[in-house]
KOLKE-100852 format. One record per residue: x, z, y of N, C-alpha, C in turn; residue in three letters. Coordinates in steps of 0.02 Angstrom, whole numbers, plus 32768, in hexadecimal, padded with zeros to 4 digits. Each point is the difference from the previous one (the first is absolute). Example, Ala and Ser with C-alpha at 12.3 -4.5 7.8 and 13.67 -1.06 7.14 Angstrom:
<sites>
829481867EE47FD38000803B802D8000803CALA;7FEE7FDC8035802A8003803B7FD980258037SER;
</sites>
This chain:
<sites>
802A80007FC57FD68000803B802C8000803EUNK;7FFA7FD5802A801F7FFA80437FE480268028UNK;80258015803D7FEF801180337FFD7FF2804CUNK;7FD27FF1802C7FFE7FDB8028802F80308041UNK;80427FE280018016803380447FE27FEC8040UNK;7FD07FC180167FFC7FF680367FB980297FFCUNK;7FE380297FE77FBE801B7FF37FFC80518014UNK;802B800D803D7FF5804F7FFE7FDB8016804DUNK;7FF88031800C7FE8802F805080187FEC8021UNK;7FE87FEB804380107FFA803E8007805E8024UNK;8042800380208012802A80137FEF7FFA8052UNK;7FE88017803E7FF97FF5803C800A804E801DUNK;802B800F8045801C803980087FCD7FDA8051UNK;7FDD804680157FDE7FE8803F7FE680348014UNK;7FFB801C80528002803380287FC37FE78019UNK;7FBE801180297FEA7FEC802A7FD4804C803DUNK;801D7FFB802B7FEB803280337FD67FF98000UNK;7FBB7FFF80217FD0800F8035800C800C8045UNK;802A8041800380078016804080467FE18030UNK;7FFB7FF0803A802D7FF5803D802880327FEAUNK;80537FE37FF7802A8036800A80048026802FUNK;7FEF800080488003801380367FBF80427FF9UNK;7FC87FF37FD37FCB80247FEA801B80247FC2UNK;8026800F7FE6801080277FD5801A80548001UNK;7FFA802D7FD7800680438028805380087FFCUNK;8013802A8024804A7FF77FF3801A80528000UNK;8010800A7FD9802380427FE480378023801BUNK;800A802980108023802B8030801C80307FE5UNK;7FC480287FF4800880647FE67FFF80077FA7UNK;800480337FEC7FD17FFC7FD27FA980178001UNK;7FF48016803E7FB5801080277FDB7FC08003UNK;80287FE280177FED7FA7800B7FE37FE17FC0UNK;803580007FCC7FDA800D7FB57FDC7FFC7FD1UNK;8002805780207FC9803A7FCB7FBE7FDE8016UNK;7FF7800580537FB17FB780277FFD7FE97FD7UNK;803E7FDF800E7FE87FBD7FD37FDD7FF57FB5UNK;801C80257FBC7FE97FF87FD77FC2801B8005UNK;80048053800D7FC480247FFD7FB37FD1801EUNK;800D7FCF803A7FCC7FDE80107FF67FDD7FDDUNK;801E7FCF7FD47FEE7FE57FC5800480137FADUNK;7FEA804580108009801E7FA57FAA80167FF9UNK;7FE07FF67FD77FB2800F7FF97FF2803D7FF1UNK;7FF3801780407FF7804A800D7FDD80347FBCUNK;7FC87FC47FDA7FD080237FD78051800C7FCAUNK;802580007FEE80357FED7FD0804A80248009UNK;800E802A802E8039800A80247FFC80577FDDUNK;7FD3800C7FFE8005803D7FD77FD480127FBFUNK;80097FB57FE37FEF800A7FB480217FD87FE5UNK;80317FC78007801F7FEB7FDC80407FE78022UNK;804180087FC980457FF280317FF77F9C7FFEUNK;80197FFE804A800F7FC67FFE803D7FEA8015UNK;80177FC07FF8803D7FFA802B80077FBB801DUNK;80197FF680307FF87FB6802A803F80118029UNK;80247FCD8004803F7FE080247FE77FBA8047UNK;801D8013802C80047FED8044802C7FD97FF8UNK;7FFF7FC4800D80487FC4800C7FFB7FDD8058UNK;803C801D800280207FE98055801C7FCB800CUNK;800C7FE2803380307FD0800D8033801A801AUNK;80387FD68038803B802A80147FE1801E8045UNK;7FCD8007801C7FED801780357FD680347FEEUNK;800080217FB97FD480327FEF7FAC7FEB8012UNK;7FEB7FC47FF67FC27FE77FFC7FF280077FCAUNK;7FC480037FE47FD1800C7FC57FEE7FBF7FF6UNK;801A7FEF7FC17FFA7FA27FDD7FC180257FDAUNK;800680277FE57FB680197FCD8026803E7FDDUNK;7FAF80147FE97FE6803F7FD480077FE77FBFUNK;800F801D7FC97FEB7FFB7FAF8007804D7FEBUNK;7FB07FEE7FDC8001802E7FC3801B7FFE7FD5UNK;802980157FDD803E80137FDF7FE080187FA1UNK;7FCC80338020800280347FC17FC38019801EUNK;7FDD800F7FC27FAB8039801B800A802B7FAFUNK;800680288004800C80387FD27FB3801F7FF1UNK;801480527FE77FC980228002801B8052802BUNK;7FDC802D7FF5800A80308029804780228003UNK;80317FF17FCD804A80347FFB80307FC28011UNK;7FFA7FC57FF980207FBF7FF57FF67FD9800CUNK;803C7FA680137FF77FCF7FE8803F7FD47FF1UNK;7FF37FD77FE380317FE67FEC80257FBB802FUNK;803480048005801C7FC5803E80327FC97FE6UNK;7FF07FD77FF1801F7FC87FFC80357FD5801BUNK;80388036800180487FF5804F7FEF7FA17FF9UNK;801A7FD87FBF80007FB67FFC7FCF7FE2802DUNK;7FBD80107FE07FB97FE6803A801D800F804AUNK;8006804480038005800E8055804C7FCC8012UNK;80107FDE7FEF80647FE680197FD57FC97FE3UNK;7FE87FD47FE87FD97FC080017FD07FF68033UNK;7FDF801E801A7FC98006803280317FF48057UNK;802D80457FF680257FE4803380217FC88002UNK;80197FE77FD380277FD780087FC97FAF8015UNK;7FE07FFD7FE47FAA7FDD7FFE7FFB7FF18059UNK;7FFE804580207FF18018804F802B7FD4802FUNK;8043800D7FC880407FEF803D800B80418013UNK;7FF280307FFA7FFA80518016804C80098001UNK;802380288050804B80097FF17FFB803E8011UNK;7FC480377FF5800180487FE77FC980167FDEUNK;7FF080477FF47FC380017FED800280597FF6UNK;7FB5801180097FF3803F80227FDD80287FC7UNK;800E80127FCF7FE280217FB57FB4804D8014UNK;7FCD7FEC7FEE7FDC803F80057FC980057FBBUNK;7FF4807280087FC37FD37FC07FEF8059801EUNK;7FC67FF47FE37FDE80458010801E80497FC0UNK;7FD08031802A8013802F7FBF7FB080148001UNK;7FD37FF37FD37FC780287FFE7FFB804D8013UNK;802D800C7FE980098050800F800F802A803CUNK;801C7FD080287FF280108056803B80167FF1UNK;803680127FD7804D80267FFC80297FB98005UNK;801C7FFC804580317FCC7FFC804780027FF7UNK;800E80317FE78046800D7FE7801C7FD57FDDUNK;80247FD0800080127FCB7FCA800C80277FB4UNK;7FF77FDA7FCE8003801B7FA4803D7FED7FF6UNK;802680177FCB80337FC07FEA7FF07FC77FFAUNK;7FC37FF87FD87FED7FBE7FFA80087FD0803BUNK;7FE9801880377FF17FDD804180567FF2801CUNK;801C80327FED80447FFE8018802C7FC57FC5UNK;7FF680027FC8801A7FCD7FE17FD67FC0800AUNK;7FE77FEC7FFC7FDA7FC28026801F7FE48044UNK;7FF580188022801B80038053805E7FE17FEEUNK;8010802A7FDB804A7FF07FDF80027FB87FE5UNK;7FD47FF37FCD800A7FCF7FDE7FDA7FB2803AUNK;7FDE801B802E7FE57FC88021802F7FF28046UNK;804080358000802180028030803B7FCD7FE2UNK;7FF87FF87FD180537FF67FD17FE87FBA7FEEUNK;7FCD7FE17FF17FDC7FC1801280127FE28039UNK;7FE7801E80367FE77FF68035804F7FE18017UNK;803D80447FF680447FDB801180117FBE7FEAUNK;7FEF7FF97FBE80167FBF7FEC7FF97FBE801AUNK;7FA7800680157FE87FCA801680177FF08057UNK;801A804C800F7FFC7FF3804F7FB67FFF8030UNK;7FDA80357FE07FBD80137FFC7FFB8042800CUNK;80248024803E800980427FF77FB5802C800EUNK;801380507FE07FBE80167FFE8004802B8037UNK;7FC080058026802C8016804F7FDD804A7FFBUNK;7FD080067FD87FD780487FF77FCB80087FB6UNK;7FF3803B7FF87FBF80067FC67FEC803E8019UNK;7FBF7FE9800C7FEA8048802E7FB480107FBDUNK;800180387FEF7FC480137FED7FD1802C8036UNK;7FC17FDD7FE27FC6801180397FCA80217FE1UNK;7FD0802A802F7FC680177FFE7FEC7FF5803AUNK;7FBB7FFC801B7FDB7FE78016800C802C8054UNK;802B8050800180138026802E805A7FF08012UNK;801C7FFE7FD780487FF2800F801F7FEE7FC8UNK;80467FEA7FFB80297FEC7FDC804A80097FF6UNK;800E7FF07FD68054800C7FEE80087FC17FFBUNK;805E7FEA802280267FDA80118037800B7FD8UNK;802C7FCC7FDC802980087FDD80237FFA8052UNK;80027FCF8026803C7FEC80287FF6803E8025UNK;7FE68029801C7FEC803980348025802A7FFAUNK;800D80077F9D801880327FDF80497FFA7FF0UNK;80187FD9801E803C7FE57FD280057FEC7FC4UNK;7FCE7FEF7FD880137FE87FC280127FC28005UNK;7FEF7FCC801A80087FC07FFB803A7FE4803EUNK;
</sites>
């Protein structure tokens, strides 16, 4: 049985905005942010299930886009460093801003959260995709890896 090599997937790599770069939010603080996601995280959801979504910037700290990453359940979720470093790379993204809630309103980072952050930092070098923060949130305040010195 032969095989047809001219017979496989079309591969297409393609970005498309909506918004005026000049209309885009542009990132500053980590306050700047915490806004930011928290205005787009679904309030009914922020304290019943962990989520996590990554912010991709350009070099002017503009917001190219949001992705959901991971939707867990109440102690967890699971993050996909590959997906998240394909997506950017997808963006054109030349940073990117890591967040995910804690149902539990305790934003103390876990190990878990701290090895993650590690392993999406150590990605992130490779590609030249640096990670500029991972802030965990509740719906009143938040923790900053960069605030804290971890990152």
């Amino acid at each position: 049985m032969e095989t047809n090599l001219m017979q496989v997937a079309e591969i297409q790599v393609i970005y498309s905005a909506k918004i005026a770069p000049s209309q885009r939010p542009q990132i500053r603080s980590s306050q700047e942010a915490y806004t930011l996601f928290l205005q787009n995280w679904d309030q009914n959801r922020i304290g019943l299930i962990e989520q996590f979504k990554v912010a991709f910037l350009n070099r002017s700290n503009r917001v190219l886009g949001l992705f959901k990453a991971s939707s867990g359940g109440m102690i967890g979720t699971v993050v996909d460093v590959r997906l998240v470093m394909a997506v950017a790379l997808k963006a054109a993204a030349t940073s990117i801003i890591l967040c995910h809630n804690h149902p539990s309103y305790i934003v103390k980072p876990s190990q878990a959260d701290i090895q993650l952050t590690k392993q999406l930092r150590e990605a992130g070098k490779f590609l030249e995709i640096p990670v500029l923060d991972h802030l965990i949130i509740c719906p009143e305040y938040y923790y900053s890896f960069a605030d804290e010195g971890i990152i």
